[in-house]
C-alpha positions as a Markdown table, in Angstrom:
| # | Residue | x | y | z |
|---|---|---|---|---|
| 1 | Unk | 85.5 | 96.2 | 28.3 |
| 2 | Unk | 85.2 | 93.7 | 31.2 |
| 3 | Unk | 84.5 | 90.0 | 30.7 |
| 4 | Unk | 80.8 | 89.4 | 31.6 |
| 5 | Unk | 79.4 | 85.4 | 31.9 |
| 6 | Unk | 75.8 | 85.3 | 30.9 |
| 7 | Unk | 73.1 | 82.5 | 31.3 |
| 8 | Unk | 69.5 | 82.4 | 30.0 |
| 9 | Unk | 66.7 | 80.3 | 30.0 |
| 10 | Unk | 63.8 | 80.3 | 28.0 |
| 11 | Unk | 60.4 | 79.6 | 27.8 |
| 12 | Unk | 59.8 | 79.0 | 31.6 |
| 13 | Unk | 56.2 | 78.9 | 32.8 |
| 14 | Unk | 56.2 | 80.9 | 35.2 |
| 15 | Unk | 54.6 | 84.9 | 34.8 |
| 16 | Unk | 57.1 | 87.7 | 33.9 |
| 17 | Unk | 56.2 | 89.6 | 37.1 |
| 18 | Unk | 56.9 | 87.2 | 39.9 |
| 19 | Unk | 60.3 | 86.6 | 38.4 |
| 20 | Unk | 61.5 | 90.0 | 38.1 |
| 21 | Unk | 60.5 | 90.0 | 41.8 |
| 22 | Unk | 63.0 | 87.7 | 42.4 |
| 23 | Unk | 65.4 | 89.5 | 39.8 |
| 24 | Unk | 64.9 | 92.2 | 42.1 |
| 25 | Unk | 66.2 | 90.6 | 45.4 |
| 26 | Unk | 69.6 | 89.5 | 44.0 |
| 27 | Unk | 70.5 | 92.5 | 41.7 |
| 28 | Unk | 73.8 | 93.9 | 42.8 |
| 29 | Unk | 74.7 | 91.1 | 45.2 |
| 30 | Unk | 77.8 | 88.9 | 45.6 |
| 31 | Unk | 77.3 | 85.2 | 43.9 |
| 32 | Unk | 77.2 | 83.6 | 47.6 |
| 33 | Unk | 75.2 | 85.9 | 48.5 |
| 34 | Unk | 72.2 | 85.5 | 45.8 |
| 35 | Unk | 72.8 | 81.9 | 45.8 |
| 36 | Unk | 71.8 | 81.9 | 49.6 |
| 37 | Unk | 68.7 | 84.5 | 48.7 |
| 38 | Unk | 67.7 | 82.3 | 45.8 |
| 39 | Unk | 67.7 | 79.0 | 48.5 |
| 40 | Unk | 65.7 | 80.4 | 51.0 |
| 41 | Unk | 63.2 | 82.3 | 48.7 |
| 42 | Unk | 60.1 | 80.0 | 48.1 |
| 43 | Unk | 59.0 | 80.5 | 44.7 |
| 44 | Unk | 59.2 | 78.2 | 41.5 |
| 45 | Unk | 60.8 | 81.5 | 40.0 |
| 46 | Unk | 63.8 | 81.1 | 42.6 |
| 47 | Unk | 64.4 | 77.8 | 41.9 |
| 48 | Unk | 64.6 | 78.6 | 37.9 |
| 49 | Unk | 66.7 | 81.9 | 39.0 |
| 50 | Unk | 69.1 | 79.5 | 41.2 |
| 51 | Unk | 70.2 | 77.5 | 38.2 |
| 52 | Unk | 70.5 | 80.3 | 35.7 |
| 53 | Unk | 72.9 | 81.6 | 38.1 |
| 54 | Unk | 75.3 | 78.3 | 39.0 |
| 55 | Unk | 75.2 | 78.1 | 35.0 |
| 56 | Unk | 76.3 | 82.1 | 34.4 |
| 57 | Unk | 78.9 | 81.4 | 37.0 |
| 58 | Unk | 79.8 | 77.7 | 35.8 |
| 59 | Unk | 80.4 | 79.8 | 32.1 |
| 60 | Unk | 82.3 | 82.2 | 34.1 |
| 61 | Unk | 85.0 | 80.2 | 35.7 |
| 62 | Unk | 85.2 | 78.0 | 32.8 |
| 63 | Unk | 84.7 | 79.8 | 29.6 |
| 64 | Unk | 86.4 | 83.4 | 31.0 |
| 65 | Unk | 88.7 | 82.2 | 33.5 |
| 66 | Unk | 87.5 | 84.4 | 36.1 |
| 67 | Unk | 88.0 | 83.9 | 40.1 |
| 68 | Unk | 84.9 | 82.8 | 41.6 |
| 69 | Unk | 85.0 | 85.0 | 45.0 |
| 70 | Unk | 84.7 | 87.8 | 43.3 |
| 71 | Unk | 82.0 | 87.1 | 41.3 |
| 72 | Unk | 78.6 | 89.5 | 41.3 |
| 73 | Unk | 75.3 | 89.9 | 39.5 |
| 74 | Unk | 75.6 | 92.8 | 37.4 |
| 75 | Unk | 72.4 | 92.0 | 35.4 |
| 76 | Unk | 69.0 | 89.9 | 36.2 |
| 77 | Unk | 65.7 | 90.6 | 34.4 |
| 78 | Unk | 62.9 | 88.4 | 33.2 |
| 79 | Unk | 61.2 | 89.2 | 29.6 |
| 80 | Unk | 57.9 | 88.0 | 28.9 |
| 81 | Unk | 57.8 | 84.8 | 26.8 |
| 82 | Unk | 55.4 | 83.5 | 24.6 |
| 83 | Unk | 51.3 | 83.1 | 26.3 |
| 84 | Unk | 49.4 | 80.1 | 25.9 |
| 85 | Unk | 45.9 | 81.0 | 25.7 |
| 86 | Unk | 43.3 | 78.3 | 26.9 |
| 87 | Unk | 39.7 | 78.6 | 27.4 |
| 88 | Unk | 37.8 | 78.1 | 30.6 |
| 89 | Unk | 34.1 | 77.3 | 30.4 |
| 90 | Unk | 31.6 | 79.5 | 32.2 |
| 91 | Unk | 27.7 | 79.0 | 33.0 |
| 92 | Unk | 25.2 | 79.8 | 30.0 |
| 93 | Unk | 27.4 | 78.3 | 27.6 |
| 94 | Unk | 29.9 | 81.1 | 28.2 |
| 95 | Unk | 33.9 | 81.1 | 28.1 |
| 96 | Unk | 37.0 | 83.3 | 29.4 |
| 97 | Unk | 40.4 | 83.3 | 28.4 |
| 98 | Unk | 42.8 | 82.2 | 30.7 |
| 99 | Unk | 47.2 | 83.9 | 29.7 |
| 100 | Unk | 49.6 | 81.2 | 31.0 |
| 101 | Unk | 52.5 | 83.4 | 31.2 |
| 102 | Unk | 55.8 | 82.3 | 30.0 |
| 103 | Unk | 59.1 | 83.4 | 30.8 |
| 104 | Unk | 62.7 | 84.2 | 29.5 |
| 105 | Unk | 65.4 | 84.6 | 32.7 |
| 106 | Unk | 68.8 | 85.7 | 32.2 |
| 107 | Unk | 71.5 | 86.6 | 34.3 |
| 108 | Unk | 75.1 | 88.2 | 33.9 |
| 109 | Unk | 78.0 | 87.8 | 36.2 |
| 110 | Unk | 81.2 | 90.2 | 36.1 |
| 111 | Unk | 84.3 | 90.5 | 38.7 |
| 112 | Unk | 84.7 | 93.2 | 41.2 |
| 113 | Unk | 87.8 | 95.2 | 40.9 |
């Protein structure tokens, strides 16, 4: 079985669904490559992806000895954290939930052949 350098973070406030759109974008692609994606992509959920990455691939070169150039991201998905629920006051005394959406990001790196 190949060596594979993972890197998760947790509890990051930021909804399930707009991350894995930006899981999406860098599935499949060299390191450079998503690192570049991730840069120019303008969401809080690309910056929390961009550092999930340098860390998989910090683990990778460091823990597994393995050549950065040929690094790519075989895996990146967000779960869905734990919701905070907070109320919101409407008229006539009245009150709505509001989900603040929480995140778990994780991404695994392996070498091309």
């Amino acid at each position: 079985m190949e060596n594979t350098a993972k890197a998760t973070a947790k509890y990051i406030r930021v909804s399930p669904l707009k991350a894995s759109r930006v899981a999406d974008l860098i599935r499949g692609k060299n390191l450079k490559e998503a690192l570049a994606i991730l840069k120019f992509a303008n969401t809080k959920s690309a910056r929390e992806f961009e550092k999930v990455v340098k860390s998989a691939a910090a683990n990778a070169e460091n823990n597994h000895s393995m050549d950065a150039s040929k690094l790519y991201v075989c895996e990146a998905y967000a779960n869905q954290g734990p919701t905070l629920k907070r109320m919101k006051a409407l008229s006539h005394g009245q009150g709505t939930i509001i989900h603040k959406r929480s995140s778990h990001l994780s991404v695994a790196l392996k070498e091309r052949a």
